[in-house]
C-alpha angles and dihedrals in degrees: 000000000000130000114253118258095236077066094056128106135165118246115256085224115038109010093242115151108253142167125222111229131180109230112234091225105073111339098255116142122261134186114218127176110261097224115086110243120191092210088054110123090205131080120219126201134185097221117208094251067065087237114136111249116193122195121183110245112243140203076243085048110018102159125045119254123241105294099033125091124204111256137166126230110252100225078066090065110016111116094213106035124176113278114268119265118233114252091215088234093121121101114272125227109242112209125172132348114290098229110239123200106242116244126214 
């Protein structure tokens, strides 16, 4: 099963064509190429709101189920994917004294 073409967009970085899902987990946008791939480790759906849904396939889940069709996250294969965001887990500089109200 294909996306329909109305769901295809082309890639900012590289001009592949890719679908914009929303991952069942927790809602957050994901680009996934648009062509189905039979070594893809993601599900796609076309839910009935007809908005695109991903899940990651699972040893628990590892095929996807009728309706689905077996796809791969684009950041896997784009060759000039987004920069990489900082997790935060560094060490900070510490500079100063953060000034605190005093409390009686």
């Amino acid at each position: 099963m294909k996306p329909a073409s109305h769901h295809i967009v082309r890639c900012q970085r590289c001009g592949a064509p890719i679908v914009w899902c929303l991952t069942t987990a927790n809602g957050r946008r994901q680009p996934v190429n648009a062509e189905p791939d039979e070594t893809g480790n993601v599900a796609v759906t076309n839910g009935a709101d007809g908005i695109l849904y991903v899940r990651g396939l699972t040893k628990a889940h590892p095929e996807p189920t009728p309706g689905e069709w077996r796809g791969v996250p684009h950041h896997s294969t784009c060759p000039s994917p987004p920069p990489r965001r900082s997790s935060g887990g560094g060490q900070r500089q510490v500079s100063g004294v953060r000034p605190v109200p005093w409390q009686r």
